[in-house]
Steps between C-alpha positions, in 0.01 A plus 500: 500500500579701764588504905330843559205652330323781551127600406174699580122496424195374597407152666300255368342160539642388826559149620536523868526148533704270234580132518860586572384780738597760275339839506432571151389792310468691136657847476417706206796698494524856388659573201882507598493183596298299236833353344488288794194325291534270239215367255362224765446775697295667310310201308435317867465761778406768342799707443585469874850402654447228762647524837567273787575542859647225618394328883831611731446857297184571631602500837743777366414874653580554125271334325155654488237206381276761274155457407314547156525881404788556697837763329801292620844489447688197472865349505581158414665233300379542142478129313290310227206242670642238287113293526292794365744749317472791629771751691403563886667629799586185734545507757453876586696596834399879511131593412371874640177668439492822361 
């Protein structure tokens, strides 16, 4: 939907370790940024935007893996996860704590 994204909030639920090796987490973004959401979002994660951090990105000095309760900041490619519906940032190539 779109090459560069940006959005903020808080992390939740992270997957450290995905079958594809994916670093997966929920961000419930603040309120600027919840038109990144659409209604999967907020009927099966709870209102959160998911966002993925992709194996070669982690080794990135830009890419911050965050834990649950982290405020981060990230920038990414902004699509629809055609399997469950909802809108996520994947793969994030920028993600900073704040």
């Amino acid at each position: 939907m779109s090459k560069c994204e940006i959005a903020r909030g808080k992390v939740h639920d992270v997957h450290h370790h995905m079958k594809d090796g994916d670093y997966k987490f929920g961000l419930d973004v603040q309120k600027k940024y919840k038109d990144l959401l659409n209604n999967e979002n907020n009927k099966r994660v709870g209102g959160n935007l998911i966002v993925e951090i992709v194996p070669k990105d982690r080794k990135s000095s830009d890419v911050y893996p965050p834990e649950n309760g982290d405020d981060v900041q990230v920038w990414g490619a902004w699509v629809k996860d055609k399997p469950n519906g909802w809108n996520e940032i994947h793969h994030a190539w920028k993600v900073v704590k704040k």
